[in-house]
N, C-alpha and C positions, 0 to 999 in steps of 0.2 A: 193578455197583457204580460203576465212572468215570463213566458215561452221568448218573447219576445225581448222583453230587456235579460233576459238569460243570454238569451244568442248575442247581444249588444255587448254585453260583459267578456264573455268569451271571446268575441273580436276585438277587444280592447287590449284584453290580455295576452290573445296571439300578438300583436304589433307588438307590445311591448317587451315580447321576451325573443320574437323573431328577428326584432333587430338587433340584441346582441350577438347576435348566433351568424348574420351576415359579416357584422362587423369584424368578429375575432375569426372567421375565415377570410376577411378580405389581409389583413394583417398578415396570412400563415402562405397568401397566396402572392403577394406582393414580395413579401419576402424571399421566398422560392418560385424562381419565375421555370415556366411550363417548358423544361426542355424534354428530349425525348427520352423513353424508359424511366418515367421517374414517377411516385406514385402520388404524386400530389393532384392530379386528373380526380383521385376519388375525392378530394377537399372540394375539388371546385365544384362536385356535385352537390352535393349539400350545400353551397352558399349558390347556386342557379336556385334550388328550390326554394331555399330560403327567402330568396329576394322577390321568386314567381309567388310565393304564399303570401310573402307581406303587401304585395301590390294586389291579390283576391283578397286578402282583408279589409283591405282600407277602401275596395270597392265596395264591397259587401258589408259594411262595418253593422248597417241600418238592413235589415231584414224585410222588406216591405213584404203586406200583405196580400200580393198579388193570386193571379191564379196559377202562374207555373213556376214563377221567381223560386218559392224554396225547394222545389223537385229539383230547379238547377243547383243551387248552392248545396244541395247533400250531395249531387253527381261530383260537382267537383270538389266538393270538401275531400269524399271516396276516394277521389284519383288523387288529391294531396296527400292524404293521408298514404296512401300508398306507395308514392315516391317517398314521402319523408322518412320511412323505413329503410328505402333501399338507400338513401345521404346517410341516415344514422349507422347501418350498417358498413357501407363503406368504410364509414371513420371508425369502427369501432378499433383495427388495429393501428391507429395513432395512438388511439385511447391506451390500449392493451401496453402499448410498446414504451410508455410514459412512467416512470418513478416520480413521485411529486415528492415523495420519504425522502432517500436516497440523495437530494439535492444539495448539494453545498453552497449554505448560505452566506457565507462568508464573500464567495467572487459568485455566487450569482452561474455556473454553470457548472452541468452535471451531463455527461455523456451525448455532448453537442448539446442541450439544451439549455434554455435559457430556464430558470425558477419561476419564471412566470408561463413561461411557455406549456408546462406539465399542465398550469391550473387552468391554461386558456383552452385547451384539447378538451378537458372533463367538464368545463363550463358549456363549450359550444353544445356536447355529446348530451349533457344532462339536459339543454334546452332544447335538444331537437327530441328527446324522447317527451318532452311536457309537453310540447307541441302534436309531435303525433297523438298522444291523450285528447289535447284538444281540438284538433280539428276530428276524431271520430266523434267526439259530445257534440262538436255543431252538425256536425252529418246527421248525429240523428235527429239532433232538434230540429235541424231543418226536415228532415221527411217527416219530422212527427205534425211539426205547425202545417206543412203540406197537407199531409193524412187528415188532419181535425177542420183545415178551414176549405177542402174541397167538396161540394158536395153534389152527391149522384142523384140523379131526377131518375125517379122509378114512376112508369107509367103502369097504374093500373087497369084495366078494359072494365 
């Protein structure tokens, strides 16, 4: 019963933090549309995963207790998890290259940025790392409820 509204909880709270994270890359990508040599290609990876994680969340939100349902959901928690490293990493020099200090609040821009723009980079970046956190916690919860409600028929002679 815990295993299981644990994993519910955690799919709840992926939605709810994965949609801001699409959101304020749709914003950074709409803004800057996709011309050539330009390094916004690495934004738009993080908001493809973002959007692919929240559409396996909101499938998966309910854990059932089938026989092979959570082997799958830890395979591909595994592989989200694994791409959301390489979005988060991507972005990390927007992140890097951002003063949020340094901003004059007065007119609202600082070195082509906008003051909101600094806190919208560190927002999306800090929610794809809570995110990578938790899609490995359901990966595991998912192999573990797998592991516990599988079970092996030992014939003895």
């Amino acid at each position: 019963m815990w295993p299981g509204a644990i994993f519910t909880l955690l799919r709840i709270l992926q939605i709810l933090t994965l949609i801001p994270v699409w959101g304020i890359l749709a914003y950074f990508i709409d803004k800057h549309p996709m011309i050539e040599d330009t390094p916004y290609s690495d934004i738009l990876c993080l908001f493809i995963v973002a959007l692919l994680a929240t559409i396996w969340a909101t499938v998966t939100i309910s854990l059932f207790y089938s026989r092979h349902v959570p082997m799958w959901v830890a395979i591909v928690d595994l592989c989200l998890f694994g791409v959301l490293i390489a979005g988060v990493v991507l972005l990390a020099p927007f992140v890097r290259n951002t003063d949020c200090i340094g901003v004059n609040w007065t007119w609202g821009y600082a070195d082509g940025y906008w003051s909101g723009e600094c806190s919208m980079y560190k927002a999306a970046y800090a929610l794809g790392i809570l995110n990578i956190i938790m899609f490995f916690f359901t990966a595991v919860l998912a192999a573990w409820i797998w592991r516990k409600h599988t079970t092996v028929a030992v014939y003895r002679y």
